[in-house]
C-alpha positions as CSV (number, residue, x, y, z in Angstrom):
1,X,233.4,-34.9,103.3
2,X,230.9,-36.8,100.9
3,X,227.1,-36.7,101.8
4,X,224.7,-39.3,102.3
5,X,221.2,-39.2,100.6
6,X,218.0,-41.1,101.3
7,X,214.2,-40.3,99.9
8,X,212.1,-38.1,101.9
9,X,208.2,-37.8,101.2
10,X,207.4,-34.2,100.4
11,X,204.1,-34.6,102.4
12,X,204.2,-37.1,105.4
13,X,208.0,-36.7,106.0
14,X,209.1,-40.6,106.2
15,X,212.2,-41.3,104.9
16,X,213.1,-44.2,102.7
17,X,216.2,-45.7,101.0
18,X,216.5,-44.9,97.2
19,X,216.0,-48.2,95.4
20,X,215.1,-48.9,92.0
21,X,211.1,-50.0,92.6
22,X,210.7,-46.9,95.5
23,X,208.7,-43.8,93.1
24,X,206.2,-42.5,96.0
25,X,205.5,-42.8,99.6
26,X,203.6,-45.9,99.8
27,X,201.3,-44.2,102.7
28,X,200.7,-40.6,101.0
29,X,200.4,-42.4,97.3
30,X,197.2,-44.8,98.9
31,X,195.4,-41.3,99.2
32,X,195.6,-40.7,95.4
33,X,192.5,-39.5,93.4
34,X,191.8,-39.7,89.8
35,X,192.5,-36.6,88.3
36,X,194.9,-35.2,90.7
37,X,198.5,-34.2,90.9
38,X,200.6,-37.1,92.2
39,X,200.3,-37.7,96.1
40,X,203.4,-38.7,97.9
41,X,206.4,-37.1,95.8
42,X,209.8,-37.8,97.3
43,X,212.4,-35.8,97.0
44,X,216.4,-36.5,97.2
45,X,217.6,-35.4,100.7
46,X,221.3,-34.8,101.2
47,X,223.1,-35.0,104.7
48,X,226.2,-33.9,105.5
49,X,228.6,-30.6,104.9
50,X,231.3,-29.5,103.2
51,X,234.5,-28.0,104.3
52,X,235.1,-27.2,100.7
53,X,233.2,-25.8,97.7
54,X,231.8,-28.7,96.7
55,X,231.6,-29.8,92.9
56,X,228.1,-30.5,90.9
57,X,228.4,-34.1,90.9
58,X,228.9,-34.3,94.7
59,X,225.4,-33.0,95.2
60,X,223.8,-36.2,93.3
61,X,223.0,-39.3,94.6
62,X,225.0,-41.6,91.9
63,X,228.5,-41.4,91.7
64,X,229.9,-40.0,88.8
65,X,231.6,-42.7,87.3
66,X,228.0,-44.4,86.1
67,X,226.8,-41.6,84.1
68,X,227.6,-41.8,80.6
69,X,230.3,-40.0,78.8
70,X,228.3,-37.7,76.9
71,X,227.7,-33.8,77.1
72,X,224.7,-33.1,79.4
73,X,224.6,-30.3,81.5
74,X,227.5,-27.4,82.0
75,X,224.9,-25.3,79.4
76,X,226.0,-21.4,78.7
77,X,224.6,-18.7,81.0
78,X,224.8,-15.7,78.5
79,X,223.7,-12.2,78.0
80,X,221.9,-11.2,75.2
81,X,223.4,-7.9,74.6
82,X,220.8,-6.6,72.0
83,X,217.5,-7.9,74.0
84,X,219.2,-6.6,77.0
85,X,219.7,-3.2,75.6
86,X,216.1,-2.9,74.2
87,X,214.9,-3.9,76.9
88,X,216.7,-1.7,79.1
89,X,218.4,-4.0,81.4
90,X,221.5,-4.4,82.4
91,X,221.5,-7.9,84.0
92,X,219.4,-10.1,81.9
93,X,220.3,-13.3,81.2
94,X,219.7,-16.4,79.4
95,X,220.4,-20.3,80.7
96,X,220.4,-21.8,77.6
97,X,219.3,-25.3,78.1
98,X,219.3,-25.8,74.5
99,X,222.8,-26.6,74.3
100,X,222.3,-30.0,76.1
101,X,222.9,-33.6,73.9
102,X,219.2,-34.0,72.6
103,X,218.7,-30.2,72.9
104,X,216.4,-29.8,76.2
105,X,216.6,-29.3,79.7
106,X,215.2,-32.5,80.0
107,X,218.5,-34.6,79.6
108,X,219.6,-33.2,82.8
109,X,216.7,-35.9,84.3
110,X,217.4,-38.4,81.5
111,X,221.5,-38.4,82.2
112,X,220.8,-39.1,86.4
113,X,218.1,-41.6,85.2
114,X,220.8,-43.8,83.0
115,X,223.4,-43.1,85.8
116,X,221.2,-44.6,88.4
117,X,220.2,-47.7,85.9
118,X,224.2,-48.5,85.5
119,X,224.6,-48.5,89.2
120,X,221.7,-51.2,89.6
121,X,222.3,-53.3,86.4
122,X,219.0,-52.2,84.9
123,X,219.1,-51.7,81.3
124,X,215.5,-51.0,80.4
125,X,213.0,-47.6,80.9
126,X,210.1,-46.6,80.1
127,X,208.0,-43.3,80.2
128,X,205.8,-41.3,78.6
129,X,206.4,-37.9,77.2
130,X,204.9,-35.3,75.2
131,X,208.4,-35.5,73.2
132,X,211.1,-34.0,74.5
133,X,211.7,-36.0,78.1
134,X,211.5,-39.0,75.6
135,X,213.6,-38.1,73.1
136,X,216.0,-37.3,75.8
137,X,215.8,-40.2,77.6
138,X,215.9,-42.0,74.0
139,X,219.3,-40.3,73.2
140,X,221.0,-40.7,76.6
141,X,219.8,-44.5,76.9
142,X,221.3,-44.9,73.3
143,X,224.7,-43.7,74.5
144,X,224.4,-45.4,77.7
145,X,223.1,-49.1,76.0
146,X,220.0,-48.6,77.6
147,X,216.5,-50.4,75.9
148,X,214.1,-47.5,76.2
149,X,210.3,-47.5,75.7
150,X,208.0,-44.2,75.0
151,X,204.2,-43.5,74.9
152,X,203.7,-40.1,72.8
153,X,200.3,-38.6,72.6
154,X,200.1,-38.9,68.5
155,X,199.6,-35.1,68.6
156,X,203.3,-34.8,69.8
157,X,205.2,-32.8,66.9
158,X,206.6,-34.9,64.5
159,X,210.2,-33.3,64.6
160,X,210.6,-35.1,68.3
161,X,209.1,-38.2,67.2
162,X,211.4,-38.7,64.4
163,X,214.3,-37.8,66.8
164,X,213.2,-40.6,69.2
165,X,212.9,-43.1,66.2
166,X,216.1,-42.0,65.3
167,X,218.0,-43.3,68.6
168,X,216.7,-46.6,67.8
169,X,214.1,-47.0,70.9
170,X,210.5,-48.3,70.6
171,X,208.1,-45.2,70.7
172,X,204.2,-46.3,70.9
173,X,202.2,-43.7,69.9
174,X,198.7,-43.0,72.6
175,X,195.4,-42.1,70.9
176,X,194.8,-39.5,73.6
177,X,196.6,-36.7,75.7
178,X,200.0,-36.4,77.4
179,X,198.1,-37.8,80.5
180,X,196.6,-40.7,78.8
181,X,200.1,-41.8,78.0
182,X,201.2,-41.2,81.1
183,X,198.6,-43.6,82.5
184,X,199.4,-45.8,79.9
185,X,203.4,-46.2,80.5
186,X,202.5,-46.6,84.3
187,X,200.6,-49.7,83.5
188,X,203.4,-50.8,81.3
189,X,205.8,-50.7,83.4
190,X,204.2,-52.0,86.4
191,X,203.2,-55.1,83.8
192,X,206.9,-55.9,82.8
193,X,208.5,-55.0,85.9
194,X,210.8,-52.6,83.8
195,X,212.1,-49.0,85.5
196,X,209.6,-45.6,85.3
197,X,211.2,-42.6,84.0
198,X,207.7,-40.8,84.6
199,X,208.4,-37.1,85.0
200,X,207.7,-36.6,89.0
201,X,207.0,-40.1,89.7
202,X,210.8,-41.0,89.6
203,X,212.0,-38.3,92.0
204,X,215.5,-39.0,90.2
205,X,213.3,-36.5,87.5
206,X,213.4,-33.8,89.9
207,X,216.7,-34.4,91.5
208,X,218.2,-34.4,87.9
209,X,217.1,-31.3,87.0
210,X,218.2,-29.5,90.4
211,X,221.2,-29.2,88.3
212,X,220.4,-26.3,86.3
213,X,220.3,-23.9,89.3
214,X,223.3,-25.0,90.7
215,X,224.9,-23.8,87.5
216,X,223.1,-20.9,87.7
217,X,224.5,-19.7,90.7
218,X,228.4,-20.8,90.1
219,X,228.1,-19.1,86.9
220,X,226.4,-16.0,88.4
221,X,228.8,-16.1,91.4
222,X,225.7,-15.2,93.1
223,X,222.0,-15.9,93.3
224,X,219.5,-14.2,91.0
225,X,217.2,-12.3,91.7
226,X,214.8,-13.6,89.6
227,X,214.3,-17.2,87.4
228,X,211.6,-17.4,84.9
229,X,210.8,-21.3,84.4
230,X,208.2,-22.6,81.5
231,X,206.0,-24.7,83.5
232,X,203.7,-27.6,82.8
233,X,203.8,-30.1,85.3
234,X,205.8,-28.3,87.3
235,X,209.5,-30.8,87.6
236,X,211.7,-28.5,85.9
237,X,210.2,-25.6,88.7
238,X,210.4,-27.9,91.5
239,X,214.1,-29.0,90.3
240,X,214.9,-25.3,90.5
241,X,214.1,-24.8,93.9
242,X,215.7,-28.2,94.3
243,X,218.8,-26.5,93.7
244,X,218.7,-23.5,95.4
245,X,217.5,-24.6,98.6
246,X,220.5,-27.5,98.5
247,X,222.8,-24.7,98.2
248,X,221.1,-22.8,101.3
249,X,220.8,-25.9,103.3
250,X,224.8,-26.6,103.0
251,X,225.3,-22.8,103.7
252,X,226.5,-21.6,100.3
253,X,223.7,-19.0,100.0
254,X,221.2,-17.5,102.3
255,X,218.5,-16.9,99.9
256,X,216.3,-18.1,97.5
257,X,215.7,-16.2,94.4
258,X,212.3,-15.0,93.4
259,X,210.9,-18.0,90.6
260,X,208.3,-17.3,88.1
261,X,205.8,-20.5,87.4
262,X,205.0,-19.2,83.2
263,X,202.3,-21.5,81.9
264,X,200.2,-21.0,78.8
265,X,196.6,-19.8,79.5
266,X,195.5,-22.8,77.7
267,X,197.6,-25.1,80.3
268,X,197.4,-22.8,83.2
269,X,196.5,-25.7,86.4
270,X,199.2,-24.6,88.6
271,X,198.7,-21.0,87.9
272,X,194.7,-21.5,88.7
273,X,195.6,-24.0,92.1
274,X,198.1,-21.0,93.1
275,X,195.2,-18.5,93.1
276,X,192.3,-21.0,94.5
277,X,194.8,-23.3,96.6
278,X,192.6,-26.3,94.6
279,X,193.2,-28.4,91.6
280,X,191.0,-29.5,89.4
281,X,191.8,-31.1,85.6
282,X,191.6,-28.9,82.8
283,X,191.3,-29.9,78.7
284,X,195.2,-28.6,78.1
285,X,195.2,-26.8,74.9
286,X,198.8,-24.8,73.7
287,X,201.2,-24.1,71.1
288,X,204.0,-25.0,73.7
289,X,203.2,-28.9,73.5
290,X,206.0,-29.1,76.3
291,X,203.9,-27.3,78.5
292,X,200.4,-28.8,77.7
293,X,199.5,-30.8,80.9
294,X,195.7,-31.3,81.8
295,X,197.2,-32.7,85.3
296,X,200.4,-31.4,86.1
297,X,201.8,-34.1,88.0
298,X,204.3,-32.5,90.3
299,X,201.3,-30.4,90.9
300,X,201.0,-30.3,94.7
301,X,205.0,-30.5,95.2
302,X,205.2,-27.6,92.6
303,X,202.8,-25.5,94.7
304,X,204.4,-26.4,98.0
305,X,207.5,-24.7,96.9
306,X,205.9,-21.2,95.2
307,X,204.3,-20.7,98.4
308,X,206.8,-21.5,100.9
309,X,209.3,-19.8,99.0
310,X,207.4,-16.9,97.9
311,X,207.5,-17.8,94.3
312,X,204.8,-16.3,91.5
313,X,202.9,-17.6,88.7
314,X,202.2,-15.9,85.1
315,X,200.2,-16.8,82.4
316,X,200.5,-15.7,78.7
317,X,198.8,-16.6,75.5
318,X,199.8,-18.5,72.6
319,X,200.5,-15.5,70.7
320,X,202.1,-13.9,73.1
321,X,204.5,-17.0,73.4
322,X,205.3,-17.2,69.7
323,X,205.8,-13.3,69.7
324,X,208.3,-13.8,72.2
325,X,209.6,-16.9,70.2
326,X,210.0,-14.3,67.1
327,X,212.2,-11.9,69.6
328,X,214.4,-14.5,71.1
329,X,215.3,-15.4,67.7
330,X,215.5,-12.0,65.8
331,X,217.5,-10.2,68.6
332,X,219.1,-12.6,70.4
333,X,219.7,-15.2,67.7
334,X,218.9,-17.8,69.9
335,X,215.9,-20.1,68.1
336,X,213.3,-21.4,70.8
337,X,210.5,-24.0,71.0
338,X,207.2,-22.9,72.2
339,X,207.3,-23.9,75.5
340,X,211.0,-23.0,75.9
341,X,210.2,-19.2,74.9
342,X,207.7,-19.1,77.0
343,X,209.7,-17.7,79.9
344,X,210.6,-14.6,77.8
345,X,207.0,-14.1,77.2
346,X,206.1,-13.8,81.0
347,X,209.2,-12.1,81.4
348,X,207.9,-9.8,78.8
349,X,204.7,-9.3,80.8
350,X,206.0,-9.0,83.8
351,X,209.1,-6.7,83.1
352,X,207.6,-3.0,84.2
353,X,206.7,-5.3,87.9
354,X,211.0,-5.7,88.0
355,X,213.7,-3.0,88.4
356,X,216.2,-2.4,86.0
357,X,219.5,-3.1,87.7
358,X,217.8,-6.5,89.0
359,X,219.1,-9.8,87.9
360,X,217.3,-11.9,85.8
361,X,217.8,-15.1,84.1
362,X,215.5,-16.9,81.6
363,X,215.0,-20.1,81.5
364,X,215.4,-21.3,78.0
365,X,214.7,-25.2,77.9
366,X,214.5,-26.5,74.2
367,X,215.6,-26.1,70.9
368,X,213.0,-24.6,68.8
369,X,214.2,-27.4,65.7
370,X,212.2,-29.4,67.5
371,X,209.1,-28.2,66.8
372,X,209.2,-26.0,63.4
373,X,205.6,-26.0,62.7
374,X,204.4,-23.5,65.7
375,X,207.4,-20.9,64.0
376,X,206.1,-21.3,60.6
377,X,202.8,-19.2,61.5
378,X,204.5,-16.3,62.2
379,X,206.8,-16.2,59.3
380,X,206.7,-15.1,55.7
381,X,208.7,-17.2,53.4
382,X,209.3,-15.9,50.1
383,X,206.5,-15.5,47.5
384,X,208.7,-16.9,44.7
385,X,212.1,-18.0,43.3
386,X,213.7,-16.1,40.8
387,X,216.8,-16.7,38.3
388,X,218.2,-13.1,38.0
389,X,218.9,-10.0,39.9
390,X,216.6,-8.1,37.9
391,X,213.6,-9.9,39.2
392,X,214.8,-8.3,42.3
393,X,213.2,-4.7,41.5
């Protein structure tokens, strides 16, 4: 049988139909507070069963034929026989996100977001991004003929901007922070009437990215034990759990696995509100721009899940997350952005915590092309350029 699926508010319970103008519970969201995570996420509920195994695209809310015909998704799960070896285990393994259209997790959001605008006849979006959910969303709308609108922070590195640019959208560049954009793109959109693609603030953000831990686990055949997830504002984590607990509500597994929260210590809020069970802004400093949230919006959804499901959080510096970058890349030949390597680095930290035989899959969720200048301080390029061999010593 096919399911049905309706919005649910994460915090009061009430249920609500998914249209295009519904982003948060309007009774939750009237409790917001400057400088807080998001009040009133909703999340995608599905009802029904199966009598079958059910495919990918039965577990979304827009039917397949809307999304566009482009490669999103279906990403290699691989072991890294090398790393694995050094390391000394058996079942490590990498999700490698980086294979996706624009080259980050984040198109698994962008694709459902287009999907859902071809359902309802909308052809424009905006958001704001610290690059790579707008790049995505800038390379999925151009194969979908969508108009799409960003607000970077003009620290955002210029490799993403110029890939944005590149898909022919309209990218406004904020004199401020990822959250100041954020702000920004709100106001936009609620000025032109046009469709958010706000990370958390469309649940279709979190819904999207569910996907990668359904793959997970069909590629596995079984659940891991453990998932190591770069975290900023904590979608991508709550779109794991997302997955996993869709698969244990329709009886296709009986457990969650144990998920890792890794944030930066300069961008550590959900990290600090899992220890104090508060949040409070922070001044978000990081090599992993994709990762550098002062207010991680997702915040109190995000935290919801670690605790109900048992979850941890790690932080690691930003030379431990470019040593990390170094390794990926040397021993598994797999080349990493900042924040994407970041879940080897609290891997790495965390490894003598995790037996040997256990399973373990890294979360690897951009392409480290798109940030080349965080790489190039810890390299050595060549001191000079010679003409013969016998300059070679």
């Amino acid at each position: 049988m096919s399911l049905t699926f309706y919005y649910q508010c994460s915090e009061c319970g009430k249920e609500y139909d998914i249209t295009h103008d519904m982003m948060l519970c309007p009774e939750c969201s009237q409790f917001q507070k400057p400088d807080e995570p998001l009040r009133g996420i909703l999340e995608v509920i599905l009802d029904g069963h199966f009598h079958h195994q059910p495919k990918i695209s039965d577990l979304l809310p827009v039917e397949a034929e809307y999304f566009p015909q482009i490669p999103v998704g279906n990403t290699p799960l691989w072991k890294p026989a090398n790393l694995g070896r050094d390391l000394g285990f058996s079942n490590f393994y990498i999700k490698d996100d980086t294979h996706n259209l624009t080259g980050s997790l984040k198109d698994r959001a962008s694709y459902l977001v287009a999907a859902f605008a071809n359902r309802e006849n909308i052809r424009e979006i905006v958001l704001a991004s610290t690059g790579n959910a707008g790049s995505s969303m800038a390379g999925v709308g151009a194969a979908a003929g969508l108009d799409i609108i960003i607000f970077l922070p003009e620290t955002a590195p210029k490799a993403k901007m110029v890939q944005s640019i590149q898909y022919g959208v309209k990218v406004i560049t904020v004199a401020g922070s990822y959250d100041d954009a954020f702000d920004l793109s709100l106001e936009y959109s609620r000025k032109h009437n046009i469709l958010s693609r706000n990370t958390a603030y469309n649940p279709l953000t979190i819904e999207g990215k569910k996907t990668v831990s359904l793959e997970i686990y069909h590629q596995l055949e079984k659940v891991p034990d453990y998932v190591f997830v770069p975290t900023g504002d904590g979608v991508i984590l709550g779109g794991v759990y997302k997955g996993f607990r869709d698969l244990m509500q329709l009886g296709i597994i009986d457990r969650i696995p144990t998920i890792i929260a890794v944030q930066a210590e300069g961008s550590d809020a959900i990290a600090s509100a899992f220890e104090s069970g508060n949040f409070s802004p922070i001044d978000a400093h990081t090599v992993a721009d994709s990762i550098s949230v002062g207010i991680p919006r997702n915040g109190y959804y995000a935290l919801k899940q670690l605790k109900q499901y048992k979850g941890k959080c790690v932080t690691v510096s930003d030379d431990a997350i470019l040593a990390a970058q170094k390794e990926l890349s040397s021993k598994a030949g797999l080349f990493a952005e900042p924040a994407a390597a970041a879940s080897h680095a609290g891997f790495l930290k965390m490894k003598d915590e995790i037996d040997k035989y256990a399973t373990v899959v890294l979360l690897v969720t951009g392409n480290g092309l798109k940030d080349i200048d965080s790489a190039m301080t810890k390299i050595d390029f060549p001191l000079k350029s010679i003409t013969s061999l016998e300059e070679l010593g």
